[in-house]
C-alpha angles and dihedrals in degrees: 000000000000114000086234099063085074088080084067105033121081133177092287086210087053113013096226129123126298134205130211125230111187120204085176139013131170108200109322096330120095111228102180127011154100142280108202116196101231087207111030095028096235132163128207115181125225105221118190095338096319133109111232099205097162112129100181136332107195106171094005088076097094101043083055090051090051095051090040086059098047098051102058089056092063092047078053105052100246109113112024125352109181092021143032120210080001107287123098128246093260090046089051097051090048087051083054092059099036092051095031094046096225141117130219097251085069098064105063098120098357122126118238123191113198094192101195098030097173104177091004094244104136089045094061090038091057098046089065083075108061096261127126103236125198109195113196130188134165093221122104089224090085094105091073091056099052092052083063093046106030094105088038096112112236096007113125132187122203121174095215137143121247094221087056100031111188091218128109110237127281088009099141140069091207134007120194131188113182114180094342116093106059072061109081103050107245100065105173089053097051085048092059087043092065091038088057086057094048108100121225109287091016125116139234133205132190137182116215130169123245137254086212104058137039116179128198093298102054098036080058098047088055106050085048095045096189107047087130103073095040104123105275100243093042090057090045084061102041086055101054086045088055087035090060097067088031104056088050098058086049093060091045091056088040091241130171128256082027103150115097098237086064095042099061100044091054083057105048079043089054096039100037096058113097089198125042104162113193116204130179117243093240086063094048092042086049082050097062093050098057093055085048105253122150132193087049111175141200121215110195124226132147100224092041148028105225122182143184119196123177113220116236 
């Protein structure tokens, strides 16, 4: 954590100052140490150079456990190696500025919030490019990627919730949240939660699933009902048994995503979740609307709603 990034954080139960105690710092970053809440008293630890802002889960647990799980998988080697959800980091930045209708040169000195950061790919991809990125997950594997992007300047890891976000209001240029909302089981709330970061005249995009339209994965998740408590590693295995035939279908009919590899991993993302909230476009462009962005725009796309809104 660097000692500036106080200026943007805040108490994310109470939303007042905080004030950092360091038990160790190498340079300018803070290695171990403290965030004490000055109203509410409370403490976040920093843990190997990254903020832990997380106040209390409750049923979320489960959905951080799963992620926790998967990605180390994934650190491991498990799940993808040259891609992740089965596009590749370059493809992923130039998502970002398709979706997001932007170019690299508008991001010198801009603030950029990737709710839902996973890995942290698309945080060090967007630094390279002059902006001050904030990547935020609720997994407790952040630690590891912070260890890859710690000497990335201007890139920033925070593990936070997205119901109880640690920013000050109207702190960032762009906020995305690809894959991440229809997670936590309250998604127009956590909706409101990232517009209230968005400054005057900066734009926000989200990723929702459809009422409209289910693939394999979810098909799957609802004729087994309760996927998601199957013991972690028995349901790591049963993926990558279903993902054999399947992957193979999906090479036959040239599909996307096809190795196996990818394939697995789609499924222990779509079974593990123990939320997986589905919304219309009409309702999240509606959304928008009530919190005052124009230019809202829909992107259309068969497997996601994804939309852009401007803040007034």
């Amino acid at each position: 954590m660097k000692r500036e990034i106080l200026n943007f954080l805040c108490c994310p139960n109470c939303k007042n100052d905080l004030t950092l105690i360091e038990t160790q710092a190498v340079n300018e970053e803070i290695m171990e140490g403290f965030l004490e809440c000055s109203n509410c008293q409370k403490l976040f630890k920093i843990n190997k150079g990254v903020p832990r802002m997380i106040i209390n889960l409750g049923n979320r647990k489960e959905t951080a456990e799963s992620w926790d799980f998967a990605w180390t998988k994934v650190a491991e080697g498990m799940f993808e190696v040259d891609t992740l959800y089965g596009i590749t980091e370059d493809e992923e930045l130039k998502r970002f500025f398709r979706y997001m209708d932007v170019v690299p040169d508008n991001l010198r000195g801009k603030f950029i919030l990737d709710a839902g950061c996973g890995r942290g790919r698309l945080v060090k991809a967007l630094v390279k490019d002059g902006a001050e990125v904030f990547g935020i997950d609720i997994s407790s594997t952040l630690m590891d990627v912070y260890k890859d992007y710690q000497h990335c300047e201007n890139a920033n890891i925070i593990q936070a919730d997205m119901l109880n976000l640690p920013f000050r209001g109207e702190t960032f240029d762009y906020v995305w949240s690809f894959g991440s909302i229809f997670l936590t089981g309250d998604t127009k709330r956590t909706f409101k939660s990232l517009c209230n970061l968005v400054k005057s005249s900066g734009k926000l995009f989200v990723s929702l699933l459809p009422t409209r339209h289910k693939d394999f994965g979810d098909k799957l998740r609802d004729f087994l009902r309760i996927s998601h408590r199957i013991p972690k590693n028995v349901l790591f295995s049963l993926c990558y048994i279903v993902a054999v035939p399947l992957s193979l279908i999906k090479k036959i009919l040239n599909m996307p995503g096809a190795s196996l590899r990818t394939t697995a991993f789609f499924l222990f993302v779509d079974l593990s979740a123990p939320i997986r909230s589905r919304h219309t476009e009409n309702e999240v462009i509606n959304w928008f609307k009530e919190e005052k962005f124009h230019n809202i725009t829909f992107v259309n796309s068969e497997r996601r709603i994804l939309v852009r809104g401007t803040k007034r």
